[in-house]
C-alpha positions as CSV (number, residue, x, y, z in Angstrom):
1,X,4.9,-43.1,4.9
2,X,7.4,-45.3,3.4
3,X,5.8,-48.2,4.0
4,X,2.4,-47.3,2.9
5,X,3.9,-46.3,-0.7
6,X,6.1,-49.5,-1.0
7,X,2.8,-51.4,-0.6
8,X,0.9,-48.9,-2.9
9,X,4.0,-50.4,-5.3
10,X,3.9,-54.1,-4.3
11,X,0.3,-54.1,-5.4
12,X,0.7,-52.5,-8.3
13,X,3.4,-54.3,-9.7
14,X,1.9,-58.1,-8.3
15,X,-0.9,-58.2,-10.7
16,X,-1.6,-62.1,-9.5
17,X,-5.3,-63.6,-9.1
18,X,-4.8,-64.2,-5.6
19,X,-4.0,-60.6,-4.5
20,X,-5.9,-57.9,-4.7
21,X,-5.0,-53.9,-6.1
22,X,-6.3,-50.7,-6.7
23,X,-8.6,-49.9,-9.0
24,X,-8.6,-47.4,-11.7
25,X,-11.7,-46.0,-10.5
26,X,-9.4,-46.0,-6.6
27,X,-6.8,-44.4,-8.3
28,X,-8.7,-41.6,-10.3
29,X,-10.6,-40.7,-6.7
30,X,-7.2,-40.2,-5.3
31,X,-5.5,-37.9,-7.5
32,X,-8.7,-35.6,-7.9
33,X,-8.4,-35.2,-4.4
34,X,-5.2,-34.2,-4.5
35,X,-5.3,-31.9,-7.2
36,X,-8.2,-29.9,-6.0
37,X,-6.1,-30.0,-2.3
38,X,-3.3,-28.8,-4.6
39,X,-5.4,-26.1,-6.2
40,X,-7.2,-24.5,-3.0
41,X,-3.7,-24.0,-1.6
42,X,-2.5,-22.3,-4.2
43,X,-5.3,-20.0,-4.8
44,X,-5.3,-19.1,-1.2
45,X,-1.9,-18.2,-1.0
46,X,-2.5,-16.2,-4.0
47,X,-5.3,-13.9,-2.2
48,X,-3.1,-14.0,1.2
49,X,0.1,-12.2,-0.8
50,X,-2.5,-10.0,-2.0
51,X,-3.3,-9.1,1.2
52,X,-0.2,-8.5,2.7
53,X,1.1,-6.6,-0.1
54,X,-1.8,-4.2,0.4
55,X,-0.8,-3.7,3.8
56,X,2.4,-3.2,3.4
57,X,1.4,-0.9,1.1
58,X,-0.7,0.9,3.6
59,X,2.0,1.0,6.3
60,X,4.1,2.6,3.7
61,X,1.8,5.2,2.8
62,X,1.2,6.1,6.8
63,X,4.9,6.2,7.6
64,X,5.3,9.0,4.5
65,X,2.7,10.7,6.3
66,X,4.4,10.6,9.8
67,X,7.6,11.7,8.3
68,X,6.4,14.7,6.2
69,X,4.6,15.5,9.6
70,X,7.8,14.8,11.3
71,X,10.0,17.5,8.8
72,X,7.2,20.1,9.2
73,X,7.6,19.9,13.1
74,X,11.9,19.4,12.7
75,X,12.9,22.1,10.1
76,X,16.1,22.7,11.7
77,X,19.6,22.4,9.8
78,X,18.3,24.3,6.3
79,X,19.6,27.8,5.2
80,X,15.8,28.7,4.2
81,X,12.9,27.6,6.4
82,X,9.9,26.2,4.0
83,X,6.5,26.9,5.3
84,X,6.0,23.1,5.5
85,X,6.0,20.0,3.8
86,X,3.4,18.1,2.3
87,X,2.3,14.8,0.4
88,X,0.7,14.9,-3.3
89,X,-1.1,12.0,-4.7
90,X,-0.9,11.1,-7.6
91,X,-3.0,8.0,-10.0
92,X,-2.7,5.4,-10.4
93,X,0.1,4.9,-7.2
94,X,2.6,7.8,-7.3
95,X,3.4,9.9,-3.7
96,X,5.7,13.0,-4.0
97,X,7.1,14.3,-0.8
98,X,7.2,18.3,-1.3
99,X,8.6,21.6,0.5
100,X,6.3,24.3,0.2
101,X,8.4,27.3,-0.5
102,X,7.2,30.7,-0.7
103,X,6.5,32.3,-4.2
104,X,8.2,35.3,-3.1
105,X,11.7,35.0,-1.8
106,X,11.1,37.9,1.0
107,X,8.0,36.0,1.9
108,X,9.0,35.0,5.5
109,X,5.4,35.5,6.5
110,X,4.4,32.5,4.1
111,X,1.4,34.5,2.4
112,X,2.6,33.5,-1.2
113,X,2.1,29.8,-0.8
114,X,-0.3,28.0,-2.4
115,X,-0.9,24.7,-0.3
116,X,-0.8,22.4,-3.2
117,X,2.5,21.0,-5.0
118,X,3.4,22.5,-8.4
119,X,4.8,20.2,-11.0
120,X,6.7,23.0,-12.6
121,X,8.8,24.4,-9.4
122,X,11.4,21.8,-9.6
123,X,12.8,23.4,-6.0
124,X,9.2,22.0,-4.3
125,X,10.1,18.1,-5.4
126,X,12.0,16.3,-2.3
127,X,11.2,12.6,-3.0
128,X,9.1,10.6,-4.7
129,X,7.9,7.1,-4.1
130,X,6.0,4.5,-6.0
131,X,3.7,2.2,-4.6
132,X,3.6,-1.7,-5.3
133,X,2.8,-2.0,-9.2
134,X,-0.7,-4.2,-7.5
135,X,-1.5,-1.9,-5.3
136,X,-3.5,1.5,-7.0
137,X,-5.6,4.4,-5.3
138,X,-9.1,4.1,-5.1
139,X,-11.1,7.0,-5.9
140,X,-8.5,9.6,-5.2
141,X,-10.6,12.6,-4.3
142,X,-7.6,14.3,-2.5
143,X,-4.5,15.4,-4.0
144,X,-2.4,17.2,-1.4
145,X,-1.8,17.4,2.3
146,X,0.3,20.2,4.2
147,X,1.7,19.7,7.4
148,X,2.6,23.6,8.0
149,X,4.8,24.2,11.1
150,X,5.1,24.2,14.3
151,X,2.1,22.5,15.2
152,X,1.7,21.0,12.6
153,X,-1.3,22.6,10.8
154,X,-2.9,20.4,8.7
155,X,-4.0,21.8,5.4
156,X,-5.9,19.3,2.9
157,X,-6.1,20.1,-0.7
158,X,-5.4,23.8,-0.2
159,X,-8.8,24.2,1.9
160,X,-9.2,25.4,5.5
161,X,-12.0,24.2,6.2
162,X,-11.6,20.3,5.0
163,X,-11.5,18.7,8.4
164,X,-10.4,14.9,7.3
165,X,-8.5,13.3,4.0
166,X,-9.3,9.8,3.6
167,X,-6.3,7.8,1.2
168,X,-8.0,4.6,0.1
169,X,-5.8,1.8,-1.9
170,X,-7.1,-1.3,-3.7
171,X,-5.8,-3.9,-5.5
172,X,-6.0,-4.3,-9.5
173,X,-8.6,-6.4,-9.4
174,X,-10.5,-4.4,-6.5
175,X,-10.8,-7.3,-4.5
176,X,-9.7,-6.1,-1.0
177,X,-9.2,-2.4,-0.3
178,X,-7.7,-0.4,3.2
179,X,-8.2,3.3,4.3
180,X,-6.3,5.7,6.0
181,X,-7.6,8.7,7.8
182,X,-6.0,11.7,8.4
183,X,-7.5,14.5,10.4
184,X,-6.9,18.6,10.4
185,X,-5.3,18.0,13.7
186,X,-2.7,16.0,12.3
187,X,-4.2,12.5,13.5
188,X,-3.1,9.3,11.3
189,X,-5.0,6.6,11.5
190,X,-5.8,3.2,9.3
191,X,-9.1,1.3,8.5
């Protein structure tokens, strides 16, 4: 390589009749080339961050869901035993871990609960985590999913009878998009 540019130089710099050099036209050709190299590179490691951020994002989201799942079936070492745990979604990328707690303080039966998390019972709030600020949910038609012990029961959105929750994310721009699936049962999968 070091050879071929001190040519390149040599006939650059010996502009004599007798020896020939590159043209302009030669020389134009060659840094185009390079320049749109250059710019297809960059571009596609552009889209390929995008892509990994998005699943990232997505491993994140099924790894809140397998602990929340996890608490509801572990609810050993608290004074008051919730009547499970559950994940809210909120736009544009927001996830708040909650603790369902009965409305009623004798309620060990867990009638009183409502299945959804409630903003303004500060007790329910146990974490909450922000996505990637490029990553946002895609048509968020769910907003809550209970995991009630011991099984785990799998409540979605406070309905019985809802027998699967999709979570779909995007990026900004809406270019590339992942799903995860989670089942009444308590089954996680991804898309």
């Amino acid at each position: 390589m070091r050879r071929l540019v001190e040519i390149f130089l040599r006939r650059i710099l010996n502009n004599s009749e007798n020896e020939s050099g590159f043209t302009i036209v030669e020389l134009l050709v060659v840094f185009g080339v390079i320049m749109l190299l250059t710019t297809g590179f960059i571009f596609y490691n552009r889209a390929s961050e995008r892509q990994l951020i998005l699943f990232k994002e997505q491993v994140k989201i099924v790894g809140v869901l397998n602990k929340v799942k996890s608490l509801a079936i572990a609810t050993y070492g608290e004074t008051t035993v919730p009547c499970g745990y559950g994940v809210h979604f909120e736009a544009p990328n927001k996830i708040i871990i909650f603790k369902e707690i009965p409305a009623q303080a004798d309620d060990l039966a867990c009638l009183s609960v409502d299945g959804v998390y409630t903003a303004a019972n500060l007790a329910e709030k146990q974490e909450e985590i922000l996505l990637d600020k490029t990553i946002k949910f895609k048509e968020l038609q769910l907003r809550d999913i209970l995991f009630i012990p011991p099984n785990p029961l799998v409540i979605i959105d406070a309905d019985f009878s809802k027998i699967e929750a999709l979570i779909k994310i995007e990026t900004l721009n809406g270019e590339s998009e992942r799903i995860i699936k989670v089942i009444n049962s308590g089954q996680i999968t991804i898309q």
